[in-house]
N, CA, C and O atoms as CSV, one atom per row, in Angstrom:
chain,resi,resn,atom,element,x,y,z
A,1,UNK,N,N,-42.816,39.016,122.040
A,1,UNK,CA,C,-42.117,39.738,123.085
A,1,UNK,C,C,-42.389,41.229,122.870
A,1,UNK,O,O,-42.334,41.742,121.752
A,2,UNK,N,N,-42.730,42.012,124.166
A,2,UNK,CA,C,-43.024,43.529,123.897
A,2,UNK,C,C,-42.042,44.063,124.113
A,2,UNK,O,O,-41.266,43.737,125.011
A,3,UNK,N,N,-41.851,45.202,123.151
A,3,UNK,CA,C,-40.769,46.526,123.277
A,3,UNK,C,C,-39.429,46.241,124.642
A,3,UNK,O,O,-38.251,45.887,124.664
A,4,UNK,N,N,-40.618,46.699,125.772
A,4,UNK,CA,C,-40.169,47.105,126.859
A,4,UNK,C,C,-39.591,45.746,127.197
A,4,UNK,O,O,-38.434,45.832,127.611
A,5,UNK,N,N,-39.959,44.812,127.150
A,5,UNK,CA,C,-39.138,43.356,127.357
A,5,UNK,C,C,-38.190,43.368,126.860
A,5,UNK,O,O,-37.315,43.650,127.678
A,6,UNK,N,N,-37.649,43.145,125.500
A,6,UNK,CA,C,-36.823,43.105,124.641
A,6,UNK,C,C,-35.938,44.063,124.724
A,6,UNK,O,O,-34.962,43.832,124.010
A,7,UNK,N,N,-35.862,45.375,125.502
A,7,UNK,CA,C,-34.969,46.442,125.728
A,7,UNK,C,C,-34.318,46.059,126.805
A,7,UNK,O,O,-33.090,45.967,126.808
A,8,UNK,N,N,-35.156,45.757,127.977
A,8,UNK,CA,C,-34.882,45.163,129.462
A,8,UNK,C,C,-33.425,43.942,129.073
A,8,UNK,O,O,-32.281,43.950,129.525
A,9,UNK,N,N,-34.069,43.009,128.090
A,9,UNK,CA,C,-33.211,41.987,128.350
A,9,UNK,C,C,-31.951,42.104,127.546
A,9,UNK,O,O,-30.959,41.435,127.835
A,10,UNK,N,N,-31.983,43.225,126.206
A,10,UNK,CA,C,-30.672,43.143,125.403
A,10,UNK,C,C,-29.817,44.107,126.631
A,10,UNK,O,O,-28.603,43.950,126.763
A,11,UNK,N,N,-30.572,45.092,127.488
A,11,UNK,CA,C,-29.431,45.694,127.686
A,11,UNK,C,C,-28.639,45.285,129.195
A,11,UNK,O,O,-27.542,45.673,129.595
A,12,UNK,N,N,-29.756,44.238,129.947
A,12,UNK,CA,C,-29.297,43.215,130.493
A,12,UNK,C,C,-28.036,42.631,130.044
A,12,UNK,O,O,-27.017,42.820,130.708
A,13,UNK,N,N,-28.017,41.942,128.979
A,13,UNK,CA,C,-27.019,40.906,127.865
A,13,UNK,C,C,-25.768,41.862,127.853
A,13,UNK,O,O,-24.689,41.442,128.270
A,14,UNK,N,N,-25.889,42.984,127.437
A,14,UNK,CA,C,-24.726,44.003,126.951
A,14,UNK,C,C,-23.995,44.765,128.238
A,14,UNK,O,O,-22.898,45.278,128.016
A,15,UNK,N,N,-24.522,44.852,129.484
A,15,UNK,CA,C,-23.709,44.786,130.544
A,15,UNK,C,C,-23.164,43.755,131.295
A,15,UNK,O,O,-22.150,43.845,131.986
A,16,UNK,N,N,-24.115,42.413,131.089
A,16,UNK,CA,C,-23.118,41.264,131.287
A,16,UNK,C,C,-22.107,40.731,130.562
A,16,UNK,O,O,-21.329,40.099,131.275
A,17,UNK,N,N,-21.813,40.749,129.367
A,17,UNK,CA,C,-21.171,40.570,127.900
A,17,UNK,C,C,-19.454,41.674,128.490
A,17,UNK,O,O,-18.302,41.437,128.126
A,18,UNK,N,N,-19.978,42.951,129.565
A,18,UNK,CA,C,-18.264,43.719,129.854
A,18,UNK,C,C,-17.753,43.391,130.985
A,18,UNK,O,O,-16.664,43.875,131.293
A,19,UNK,N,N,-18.510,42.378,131.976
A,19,UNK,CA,C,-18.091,42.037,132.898
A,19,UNK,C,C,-17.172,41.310,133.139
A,19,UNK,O,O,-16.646,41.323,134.252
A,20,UNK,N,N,-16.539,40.071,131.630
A,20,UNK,CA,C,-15.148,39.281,132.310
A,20,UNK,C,C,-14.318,40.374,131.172
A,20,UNK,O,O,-13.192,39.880,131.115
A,21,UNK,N,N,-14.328,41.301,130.479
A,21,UNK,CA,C,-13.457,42.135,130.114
A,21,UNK,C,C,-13.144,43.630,131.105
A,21,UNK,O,O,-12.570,44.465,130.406
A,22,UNK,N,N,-13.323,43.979,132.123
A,22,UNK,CA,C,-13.471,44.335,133.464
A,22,UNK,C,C,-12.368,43.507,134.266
A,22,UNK,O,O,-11.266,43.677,134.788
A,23,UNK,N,N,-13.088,42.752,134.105
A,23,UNK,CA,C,-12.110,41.724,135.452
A,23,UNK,C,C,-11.053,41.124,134.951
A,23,UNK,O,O,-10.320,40.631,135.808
A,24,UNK,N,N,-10.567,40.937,133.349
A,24,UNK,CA,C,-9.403,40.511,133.276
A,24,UNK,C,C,-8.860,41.813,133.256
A,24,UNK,O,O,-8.136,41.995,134.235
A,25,UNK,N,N,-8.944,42.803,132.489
A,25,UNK,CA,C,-8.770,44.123,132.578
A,25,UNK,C,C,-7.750,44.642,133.582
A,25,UNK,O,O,-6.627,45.141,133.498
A,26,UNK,N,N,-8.673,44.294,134.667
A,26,UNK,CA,C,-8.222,44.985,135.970
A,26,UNK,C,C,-7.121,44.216,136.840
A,26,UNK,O,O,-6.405,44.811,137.645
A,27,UNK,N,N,-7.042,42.661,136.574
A,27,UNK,CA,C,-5.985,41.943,136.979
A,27,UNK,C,C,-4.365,41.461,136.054
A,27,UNK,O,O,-3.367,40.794,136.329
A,28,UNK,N,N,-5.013,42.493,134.511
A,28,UNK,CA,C,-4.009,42.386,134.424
A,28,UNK,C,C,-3.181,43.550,134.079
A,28,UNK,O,O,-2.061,43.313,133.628
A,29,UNK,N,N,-3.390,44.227,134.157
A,29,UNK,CA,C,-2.525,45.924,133.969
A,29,UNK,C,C,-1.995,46.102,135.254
A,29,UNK,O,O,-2.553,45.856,136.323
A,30,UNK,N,N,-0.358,46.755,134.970
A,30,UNK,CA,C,0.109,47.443,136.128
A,30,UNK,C,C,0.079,48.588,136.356
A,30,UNK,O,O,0.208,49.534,135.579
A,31,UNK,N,N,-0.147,48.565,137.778
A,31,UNK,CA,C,-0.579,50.104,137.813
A,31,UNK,C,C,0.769,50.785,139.131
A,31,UNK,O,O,0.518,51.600,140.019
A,32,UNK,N,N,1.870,50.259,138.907
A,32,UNK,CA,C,2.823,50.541,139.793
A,32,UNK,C,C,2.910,52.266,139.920
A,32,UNK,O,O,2.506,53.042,139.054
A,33,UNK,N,N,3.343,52.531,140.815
A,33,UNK,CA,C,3.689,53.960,141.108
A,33,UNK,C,C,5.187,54.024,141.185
A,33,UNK,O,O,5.739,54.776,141.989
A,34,UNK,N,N,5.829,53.279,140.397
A,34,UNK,CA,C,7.795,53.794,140.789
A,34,UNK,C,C,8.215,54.945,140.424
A,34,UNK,O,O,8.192,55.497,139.324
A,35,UNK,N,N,8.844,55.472,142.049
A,35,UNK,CA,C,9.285,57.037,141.800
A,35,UNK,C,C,9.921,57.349,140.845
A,35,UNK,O,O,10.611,56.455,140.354
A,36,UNK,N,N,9.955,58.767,140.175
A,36,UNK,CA,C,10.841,58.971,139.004
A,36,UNK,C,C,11.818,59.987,139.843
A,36,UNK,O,O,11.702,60.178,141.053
A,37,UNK,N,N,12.607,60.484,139.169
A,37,UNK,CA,C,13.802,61.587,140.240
A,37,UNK,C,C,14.079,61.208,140.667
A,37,UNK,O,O,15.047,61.961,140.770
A,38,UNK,N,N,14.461,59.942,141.751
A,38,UNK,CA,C,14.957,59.692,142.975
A,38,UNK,C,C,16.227,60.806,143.181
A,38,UNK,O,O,16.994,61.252,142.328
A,39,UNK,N,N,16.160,61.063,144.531
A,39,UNK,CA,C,17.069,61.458,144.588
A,39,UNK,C,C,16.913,62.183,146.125
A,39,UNK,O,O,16.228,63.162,146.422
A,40,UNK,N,N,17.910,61.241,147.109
A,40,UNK,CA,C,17.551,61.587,148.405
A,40,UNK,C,C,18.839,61.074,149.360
A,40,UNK,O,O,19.609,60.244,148.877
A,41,UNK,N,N,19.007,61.456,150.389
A,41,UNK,CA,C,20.237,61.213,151.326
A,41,UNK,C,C,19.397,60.282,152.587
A,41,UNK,O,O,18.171,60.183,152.624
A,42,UNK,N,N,20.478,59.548,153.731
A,42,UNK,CA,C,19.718,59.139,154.565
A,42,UNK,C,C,21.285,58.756,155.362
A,42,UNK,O,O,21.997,57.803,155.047
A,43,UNK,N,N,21.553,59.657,156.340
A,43,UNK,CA,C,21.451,59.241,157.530
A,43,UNK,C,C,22.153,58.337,158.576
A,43,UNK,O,O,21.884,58.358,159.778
A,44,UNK,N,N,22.984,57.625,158.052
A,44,UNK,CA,C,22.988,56.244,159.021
A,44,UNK,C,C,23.209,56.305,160.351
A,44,UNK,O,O,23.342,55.267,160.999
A,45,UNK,N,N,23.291,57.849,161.073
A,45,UNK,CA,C,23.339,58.039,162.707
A,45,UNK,C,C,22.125,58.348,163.088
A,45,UNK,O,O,21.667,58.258,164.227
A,46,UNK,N,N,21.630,58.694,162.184
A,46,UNK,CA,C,19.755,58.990,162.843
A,46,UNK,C,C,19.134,58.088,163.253
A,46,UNK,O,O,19.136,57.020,162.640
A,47,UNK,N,N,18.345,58.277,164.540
A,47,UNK,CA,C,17.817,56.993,165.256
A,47,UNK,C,C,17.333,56.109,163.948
A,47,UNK,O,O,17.613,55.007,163.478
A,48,UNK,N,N,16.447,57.208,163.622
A,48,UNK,CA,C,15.034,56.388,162.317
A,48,UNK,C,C,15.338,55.283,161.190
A,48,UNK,O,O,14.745,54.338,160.671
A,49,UNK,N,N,16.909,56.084,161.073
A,49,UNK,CA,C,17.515,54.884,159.733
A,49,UNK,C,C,18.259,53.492,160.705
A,49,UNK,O,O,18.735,52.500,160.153
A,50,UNK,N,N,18.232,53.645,161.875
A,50,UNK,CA,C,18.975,52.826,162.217
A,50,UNK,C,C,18.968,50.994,162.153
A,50,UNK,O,O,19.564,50.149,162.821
A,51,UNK,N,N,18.140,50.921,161.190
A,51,UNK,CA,C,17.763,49.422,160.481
A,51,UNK,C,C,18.862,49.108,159.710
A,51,UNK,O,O,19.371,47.988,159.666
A,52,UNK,N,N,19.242,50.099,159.091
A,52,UNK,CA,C,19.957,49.789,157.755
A,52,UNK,C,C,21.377,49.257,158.420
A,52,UNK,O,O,22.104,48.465,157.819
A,53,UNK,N,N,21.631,49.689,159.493
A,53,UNK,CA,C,23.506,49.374,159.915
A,53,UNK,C,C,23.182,47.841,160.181
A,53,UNK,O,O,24.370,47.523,160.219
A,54,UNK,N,N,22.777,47.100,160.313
A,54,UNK,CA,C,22.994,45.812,159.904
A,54,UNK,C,C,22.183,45.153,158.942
A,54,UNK,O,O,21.139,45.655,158.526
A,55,UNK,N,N,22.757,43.700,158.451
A,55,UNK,CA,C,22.538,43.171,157.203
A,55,UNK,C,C,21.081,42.625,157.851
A,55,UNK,O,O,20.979,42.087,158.953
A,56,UNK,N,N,20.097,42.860,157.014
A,56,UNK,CA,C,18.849,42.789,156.416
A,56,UNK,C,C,18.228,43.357,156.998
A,56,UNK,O,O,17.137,42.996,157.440
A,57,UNK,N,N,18.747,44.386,157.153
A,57,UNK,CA,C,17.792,45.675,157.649
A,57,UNK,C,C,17.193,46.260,156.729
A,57,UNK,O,O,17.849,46.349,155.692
A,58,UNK,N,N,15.957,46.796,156.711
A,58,UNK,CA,C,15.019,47.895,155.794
A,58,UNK,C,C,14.248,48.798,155.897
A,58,UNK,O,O,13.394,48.814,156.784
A,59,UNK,N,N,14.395,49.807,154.946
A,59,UNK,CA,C,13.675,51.154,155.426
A,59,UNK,C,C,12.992,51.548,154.243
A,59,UNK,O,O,13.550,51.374,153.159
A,60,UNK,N,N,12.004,51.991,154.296
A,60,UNK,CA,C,10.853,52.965,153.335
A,60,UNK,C,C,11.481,54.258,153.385
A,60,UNK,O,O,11.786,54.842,154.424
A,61,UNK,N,N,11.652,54.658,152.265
A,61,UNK,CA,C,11.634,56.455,152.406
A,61,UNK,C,C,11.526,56.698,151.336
A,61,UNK,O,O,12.306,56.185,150.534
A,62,UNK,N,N,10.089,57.946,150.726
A,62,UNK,CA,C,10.186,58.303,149.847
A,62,UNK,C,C,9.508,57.232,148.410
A,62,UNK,O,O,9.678,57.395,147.201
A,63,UNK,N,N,8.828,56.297,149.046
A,63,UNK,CA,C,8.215,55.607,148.201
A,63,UNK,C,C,9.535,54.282,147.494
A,63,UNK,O,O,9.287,53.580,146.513
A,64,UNK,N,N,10.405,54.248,148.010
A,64,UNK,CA,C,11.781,53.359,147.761
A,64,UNK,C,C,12.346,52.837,148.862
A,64,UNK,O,O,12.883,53.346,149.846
A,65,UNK,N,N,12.055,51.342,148.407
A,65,UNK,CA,C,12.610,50.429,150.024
A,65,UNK,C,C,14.195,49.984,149.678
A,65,UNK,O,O,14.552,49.496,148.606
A,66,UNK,N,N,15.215,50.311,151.033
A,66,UNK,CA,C,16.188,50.012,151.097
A,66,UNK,C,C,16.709,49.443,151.577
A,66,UNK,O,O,16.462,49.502,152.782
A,67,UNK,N,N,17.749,48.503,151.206
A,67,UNK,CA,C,17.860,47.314,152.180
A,67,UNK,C,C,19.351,47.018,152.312
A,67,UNK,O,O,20.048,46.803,151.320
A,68,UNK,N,N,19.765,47.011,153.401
A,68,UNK,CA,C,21.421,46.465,153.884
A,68,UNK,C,C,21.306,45.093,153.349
A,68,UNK,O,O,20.466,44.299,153.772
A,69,UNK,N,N,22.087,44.842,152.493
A,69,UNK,CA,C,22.633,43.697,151.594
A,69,UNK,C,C,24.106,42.865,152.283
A,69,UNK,O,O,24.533,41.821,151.790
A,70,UNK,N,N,24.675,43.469,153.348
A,70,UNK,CA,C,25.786,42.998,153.535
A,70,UNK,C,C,26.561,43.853,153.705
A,70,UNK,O,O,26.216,44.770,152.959
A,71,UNK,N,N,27.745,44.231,154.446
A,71,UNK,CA,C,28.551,45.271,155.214
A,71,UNK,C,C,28.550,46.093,154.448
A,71,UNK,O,O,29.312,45.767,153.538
A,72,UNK,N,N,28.076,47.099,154.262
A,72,UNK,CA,C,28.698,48.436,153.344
A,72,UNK,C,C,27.972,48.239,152.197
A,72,UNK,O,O,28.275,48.740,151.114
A,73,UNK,N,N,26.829,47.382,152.430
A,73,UNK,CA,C,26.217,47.495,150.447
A,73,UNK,C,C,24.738,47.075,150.806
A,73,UNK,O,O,24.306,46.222,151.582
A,74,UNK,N,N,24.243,47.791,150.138
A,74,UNK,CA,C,22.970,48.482,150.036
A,74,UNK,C,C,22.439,47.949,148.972
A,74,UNK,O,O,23.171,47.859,147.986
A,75,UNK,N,N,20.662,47.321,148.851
A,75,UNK,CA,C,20.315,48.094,147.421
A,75,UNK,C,C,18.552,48.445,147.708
A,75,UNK,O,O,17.743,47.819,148.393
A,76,UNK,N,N,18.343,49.938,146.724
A,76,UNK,CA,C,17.051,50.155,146.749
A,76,UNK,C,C,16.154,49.828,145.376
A,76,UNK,O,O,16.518,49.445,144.264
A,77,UNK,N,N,14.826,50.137,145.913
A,77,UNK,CA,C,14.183,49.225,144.730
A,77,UNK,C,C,13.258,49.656,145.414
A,77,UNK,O,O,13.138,49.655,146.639
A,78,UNK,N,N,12.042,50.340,143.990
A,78,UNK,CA,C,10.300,51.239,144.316
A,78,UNK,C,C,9.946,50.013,145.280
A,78,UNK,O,O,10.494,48.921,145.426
A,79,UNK,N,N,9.018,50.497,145.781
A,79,UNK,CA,C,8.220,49.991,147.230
A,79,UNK,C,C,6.992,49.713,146.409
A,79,UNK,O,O,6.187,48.913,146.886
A,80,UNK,N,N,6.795,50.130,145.522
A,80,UNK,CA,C,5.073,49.385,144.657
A,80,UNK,C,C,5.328,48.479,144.090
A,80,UNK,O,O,6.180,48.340,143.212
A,81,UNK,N,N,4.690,47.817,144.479
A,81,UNK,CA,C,4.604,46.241,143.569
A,81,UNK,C,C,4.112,46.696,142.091
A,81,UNK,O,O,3.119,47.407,141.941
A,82,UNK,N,N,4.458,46.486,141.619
A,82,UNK,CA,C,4.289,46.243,139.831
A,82,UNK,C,C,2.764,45.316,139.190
A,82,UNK,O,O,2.550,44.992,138.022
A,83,UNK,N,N,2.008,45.103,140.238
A,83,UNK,CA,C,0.558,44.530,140.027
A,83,UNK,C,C,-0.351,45.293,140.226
A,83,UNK,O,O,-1.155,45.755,139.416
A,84,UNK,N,N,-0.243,45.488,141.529
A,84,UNK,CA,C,-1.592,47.036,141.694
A,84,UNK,C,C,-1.278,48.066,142.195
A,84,UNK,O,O,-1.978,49.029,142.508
A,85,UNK,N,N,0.227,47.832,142.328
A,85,UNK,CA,C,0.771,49.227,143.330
A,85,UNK,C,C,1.139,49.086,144.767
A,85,UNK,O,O,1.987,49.803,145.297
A,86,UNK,N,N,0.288,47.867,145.573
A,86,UNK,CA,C,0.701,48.414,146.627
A,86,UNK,C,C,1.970,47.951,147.246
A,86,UNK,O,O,2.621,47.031,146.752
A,87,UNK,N,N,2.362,48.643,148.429
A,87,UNK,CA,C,3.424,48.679,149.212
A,87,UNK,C,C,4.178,47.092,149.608
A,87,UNK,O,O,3.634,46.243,150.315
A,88,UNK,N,N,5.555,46.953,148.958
A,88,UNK,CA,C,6.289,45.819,149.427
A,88,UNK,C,C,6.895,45.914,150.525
A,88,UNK,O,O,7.297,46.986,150.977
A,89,UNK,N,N,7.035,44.768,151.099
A,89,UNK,CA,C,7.314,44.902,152.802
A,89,UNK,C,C,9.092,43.347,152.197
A,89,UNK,O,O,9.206,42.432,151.381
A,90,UNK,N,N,9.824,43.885,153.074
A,90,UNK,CA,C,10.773,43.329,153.213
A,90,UNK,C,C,11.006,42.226,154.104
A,90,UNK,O,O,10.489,42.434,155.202
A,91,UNK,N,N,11.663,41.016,154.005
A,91,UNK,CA,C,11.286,39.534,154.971
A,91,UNK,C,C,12.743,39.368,154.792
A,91,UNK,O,O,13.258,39.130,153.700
A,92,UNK,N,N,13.399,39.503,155.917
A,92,UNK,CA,C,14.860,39.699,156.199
A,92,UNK,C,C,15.084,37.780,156.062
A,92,UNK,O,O,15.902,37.349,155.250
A,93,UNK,N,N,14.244,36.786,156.964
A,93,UNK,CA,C,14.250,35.443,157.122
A,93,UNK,C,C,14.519,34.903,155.334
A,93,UNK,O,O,15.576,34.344,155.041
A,94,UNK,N,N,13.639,35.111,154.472
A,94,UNK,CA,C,13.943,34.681,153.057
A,94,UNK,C,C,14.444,35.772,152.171
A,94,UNK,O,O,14.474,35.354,151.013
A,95,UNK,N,N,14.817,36.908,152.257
A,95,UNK,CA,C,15.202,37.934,151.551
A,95,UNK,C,C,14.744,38.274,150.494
A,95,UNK,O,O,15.315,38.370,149.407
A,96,UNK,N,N,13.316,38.539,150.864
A,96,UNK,CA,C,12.073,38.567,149.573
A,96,UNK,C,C,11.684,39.943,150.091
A,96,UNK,O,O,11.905,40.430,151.199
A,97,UNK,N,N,10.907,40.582,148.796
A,97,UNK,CA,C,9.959,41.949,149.049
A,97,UNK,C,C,8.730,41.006,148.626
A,97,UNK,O,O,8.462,40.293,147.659
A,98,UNK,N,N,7.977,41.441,150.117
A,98,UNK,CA,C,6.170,40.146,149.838
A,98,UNK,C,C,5.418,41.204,149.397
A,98,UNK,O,O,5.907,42.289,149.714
A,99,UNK,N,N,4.298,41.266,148.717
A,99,UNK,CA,C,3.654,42.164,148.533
A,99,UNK,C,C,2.102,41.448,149.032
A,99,UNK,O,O,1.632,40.385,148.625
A,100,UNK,N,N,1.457,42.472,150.112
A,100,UNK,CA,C,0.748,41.651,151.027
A,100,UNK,C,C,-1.075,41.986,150.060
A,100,UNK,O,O,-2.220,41.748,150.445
A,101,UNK,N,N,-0.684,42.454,149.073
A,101,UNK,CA,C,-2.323,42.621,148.397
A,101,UNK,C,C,-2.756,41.011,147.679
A,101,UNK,O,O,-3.734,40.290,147.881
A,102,UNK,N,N,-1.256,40.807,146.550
A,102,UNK,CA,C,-1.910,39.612,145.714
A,102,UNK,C,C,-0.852,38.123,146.169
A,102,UNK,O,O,-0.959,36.912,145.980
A,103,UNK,N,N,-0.044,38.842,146.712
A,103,UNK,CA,C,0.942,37.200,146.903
A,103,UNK,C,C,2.131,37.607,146.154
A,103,UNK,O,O,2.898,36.677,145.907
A,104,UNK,N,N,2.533,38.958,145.661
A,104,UNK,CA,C,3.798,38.815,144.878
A,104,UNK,C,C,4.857,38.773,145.473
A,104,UNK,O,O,5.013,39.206,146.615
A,105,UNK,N,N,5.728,38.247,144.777
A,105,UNK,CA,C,7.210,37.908,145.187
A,105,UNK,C,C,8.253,38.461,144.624
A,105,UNK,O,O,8.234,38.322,143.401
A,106,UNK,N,N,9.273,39.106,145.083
A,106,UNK,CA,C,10.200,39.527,144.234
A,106,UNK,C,C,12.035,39.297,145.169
A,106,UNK,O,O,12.249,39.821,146.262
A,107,UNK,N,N,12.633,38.816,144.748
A,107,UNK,CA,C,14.104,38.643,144.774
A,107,UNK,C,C,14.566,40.138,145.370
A,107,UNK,O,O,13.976,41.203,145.186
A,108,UNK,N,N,15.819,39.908,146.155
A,108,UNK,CA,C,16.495,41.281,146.781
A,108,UNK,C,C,17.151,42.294,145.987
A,108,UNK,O,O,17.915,43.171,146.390
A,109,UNK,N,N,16.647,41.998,144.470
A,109,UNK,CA,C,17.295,42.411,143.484
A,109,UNK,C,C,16.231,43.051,142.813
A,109,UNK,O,O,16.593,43.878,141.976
A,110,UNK,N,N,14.888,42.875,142.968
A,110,UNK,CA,C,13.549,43.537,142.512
A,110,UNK,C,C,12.896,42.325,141.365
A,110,UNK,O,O,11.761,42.375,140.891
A,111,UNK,N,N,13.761,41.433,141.123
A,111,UNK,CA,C,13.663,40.440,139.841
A,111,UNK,C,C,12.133,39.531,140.306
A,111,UNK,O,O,12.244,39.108,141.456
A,112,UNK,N,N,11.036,39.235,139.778
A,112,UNK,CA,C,9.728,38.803,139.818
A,112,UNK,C,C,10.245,37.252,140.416
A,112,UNK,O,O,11.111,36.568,139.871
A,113,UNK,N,N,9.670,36.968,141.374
A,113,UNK,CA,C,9.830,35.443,141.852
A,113,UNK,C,C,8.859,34.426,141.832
A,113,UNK,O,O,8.985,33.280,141.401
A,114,UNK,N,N,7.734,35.041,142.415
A,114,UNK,CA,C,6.390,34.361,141.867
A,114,UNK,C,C,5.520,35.360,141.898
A,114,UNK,O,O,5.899,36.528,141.985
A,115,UNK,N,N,3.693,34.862,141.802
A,115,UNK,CA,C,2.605,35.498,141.778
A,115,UNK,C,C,2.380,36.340,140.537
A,115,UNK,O,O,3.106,35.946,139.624
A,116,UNK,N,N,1.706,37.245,140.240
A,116,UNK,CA,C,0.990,37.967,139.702
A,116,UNK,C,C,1.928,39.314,138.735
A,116,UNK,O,O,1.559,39.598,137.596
A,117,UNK,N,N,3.034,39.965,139.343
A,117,UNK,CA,C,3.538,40.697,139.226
A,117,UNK,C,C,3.709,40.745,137.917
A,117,UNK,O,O,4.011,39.631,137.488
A,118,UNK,N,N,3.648,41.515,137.140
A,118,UNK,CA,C,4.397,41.410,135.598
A,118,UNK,C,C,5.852,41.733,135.092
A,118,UNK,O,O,6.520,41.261,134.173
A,119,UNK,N,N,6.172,43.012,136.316
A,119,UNK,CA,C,7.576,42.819,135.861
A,119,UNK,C,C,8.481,42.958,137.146
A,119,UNK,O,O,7.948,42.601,138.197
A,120,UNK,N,N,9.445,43.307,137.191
A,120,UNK,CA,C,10.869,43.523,138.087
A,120,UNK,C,C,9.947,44.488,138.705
A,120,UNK,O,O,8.829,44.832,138.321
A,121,UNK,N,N,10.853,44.987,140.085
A,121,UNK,CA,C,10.743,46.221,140.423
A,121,UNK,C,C,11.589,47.077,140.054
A,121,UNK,O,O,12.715,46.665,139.775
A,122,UNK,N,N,11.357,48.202,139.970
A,122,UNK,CA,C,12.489,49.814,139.432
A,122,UNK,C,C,13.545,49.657,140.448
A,122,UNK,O,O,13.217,49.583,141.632
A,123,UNK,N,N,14.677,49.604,140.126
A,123,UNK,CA,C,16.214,49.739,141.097
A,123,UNK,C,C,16.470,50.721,140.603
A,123,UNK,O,O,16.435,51.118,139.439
A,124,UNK,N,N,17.016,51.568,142.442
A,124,UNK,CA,C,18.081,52.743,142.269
A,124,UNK,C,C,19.559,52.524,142.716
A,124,UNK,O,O,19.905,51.514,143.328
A,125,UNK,N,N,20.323,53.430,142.407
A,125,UNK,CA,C,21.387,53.382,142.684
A,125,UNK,C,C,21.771,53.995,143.971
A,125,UNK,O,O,21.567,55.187,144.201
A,126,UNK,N,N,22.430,53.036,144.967
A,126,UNK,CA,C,23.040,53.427,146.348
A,126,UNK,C,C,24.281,54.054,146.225
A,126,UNK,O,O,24.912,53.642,145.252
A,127,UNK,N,N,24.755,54.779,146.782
A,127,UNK,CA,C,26.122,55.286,147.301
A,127,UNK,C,C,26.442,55.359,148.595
A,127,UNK,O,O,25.671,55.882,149.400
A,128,UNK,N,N,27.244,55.008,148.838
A,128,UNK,CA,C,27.604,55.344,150.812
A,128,UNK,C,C,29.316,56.203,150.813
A,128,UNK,O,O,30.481,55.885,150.578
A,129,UNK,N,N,28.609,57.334,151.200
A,129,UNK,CA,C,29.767,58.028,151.845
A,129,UNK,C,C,30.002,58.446,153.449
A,129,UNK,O,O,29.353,59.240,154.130
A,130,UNK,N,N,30.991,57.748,153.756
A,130,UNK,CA,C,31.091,58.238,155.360
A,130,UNK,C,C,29.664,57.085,156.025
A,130,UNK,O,O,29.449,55.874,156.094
A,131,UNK,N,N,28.903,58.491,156.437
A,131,UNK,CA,C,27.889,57.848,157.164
A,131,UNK,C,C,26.231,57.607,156.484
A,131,UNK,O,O,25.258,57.006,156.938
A,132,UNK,N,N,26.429,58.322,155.292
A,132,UNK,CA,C,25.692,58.745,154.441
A,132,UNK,C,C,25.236,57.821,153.304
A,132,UNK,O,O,26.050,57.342,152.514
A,133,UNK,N,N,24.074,57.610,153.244
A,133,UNK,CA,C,23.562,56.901,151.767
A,133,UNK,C,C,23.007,58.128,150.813
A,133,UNK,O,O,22.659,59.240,151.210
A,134,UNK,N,N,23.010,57.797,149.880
A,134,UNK,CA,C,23.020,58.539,148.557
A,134,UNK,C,C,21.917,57.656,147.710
A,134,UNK,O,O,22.264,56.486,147.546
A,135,UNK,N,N,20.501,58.066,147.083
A,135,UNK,CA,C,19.595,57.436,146.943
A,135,UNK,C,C,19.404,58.205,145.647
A,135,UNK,O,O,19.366,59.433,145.727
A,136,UNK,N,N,19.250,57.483,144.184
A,136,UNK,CA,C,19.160,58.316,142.811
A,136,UNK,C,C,18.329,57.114,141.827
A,136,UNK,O,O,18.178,55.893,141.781
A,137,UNK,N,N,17.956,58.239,141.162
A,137,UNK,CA,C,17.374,57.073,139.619
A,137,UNK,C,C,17.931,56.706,138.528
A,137,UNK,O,O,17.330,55.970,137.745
C-alpha cells in the first residue's frame, strides 16, 4: 500500500470512528434556554392576555408559558423544552406542554411525561392581584 493510500484511508477511518459520538452527543445534552430573573406583570384586561381568564387558557410571554389552571390559579413554566430548546405549545384537550421538535411531553406542572426530555421544566411563581398576574423566579 502507498503513502498516499494509507493516509487517504486512516483518515477516512478517524472521521468515521466521531460520527456516532456526534450523534449521541447531540441527542443527548440539554440545551434548554429557561429564563433566569423572571420577573414580569400581565394584565388580565388587556385584549392580548385575554386567554388566561378562563381555565386552560395560555400565553407565551417572555420566554415563560402561562397557563389558567382553574379559577384564580395560574401556573408558569420556561417555554423551552429541556431537549433542544425549542418552544412548548400548550394542549388545553389533555393538559400537556407538546413540544413539536422531538415528541416531548410534559404534565401542567412541567414534570417529564414522555419522549426525550431529560428533565422537568423550570416553574415560576404566579401571584394574582386584583387584575394582575405577577410572574418571578
Amino acid at each position: 500500500m502507498e503513502r498516499k493510500e494509507f493516509l487517504k484511508k486512516s483518515l477516512a477511518l478517524c472521521g468515521l470512528s466521531l460520527i456516532p459520538a456526534a450523534v449521541i452527543e447531540s441527542c443527548s445534552k440539554s440545551s434548554s434556554t429557561a429564563p433566569t430573573n423572571v420577573n414580569f406583570t400581565l394584565d388580565l384586561t388587556v385584549a392580548a392576555n385575554n386567554a388566561l381568564n378562563s381555565v386552560g387558557g395560555s400565553l407565551n410571554a417572555n420566554g415563560v408559558i402561562v397557563i389558567c389552571t382553574g379559577p384564580s390559579a395560574y401556573t408558569a413554566l420556561s417555554a423551552s423544552c429541556t431537549h433542544e430548546g425549542c418552544t412548548v405549545n400548550y394542549d388545553k384537550a389533555s393538559t400537556h406542554l407538546i413540544c413539536p421538535c422531538h415528541g416531548g411531553v410534559f404534565s401542567n406542572t412541567g414534570a417529564v411525561v414522555s419522549g426525550p426530555p431529560p428533565s422537568a421544566l423550570t416553574k415560576y411563581t404566579v401571584t394574582k392581584s386584583g387584575n394582575v398576574l405577577t410572574v418571578k423566579s
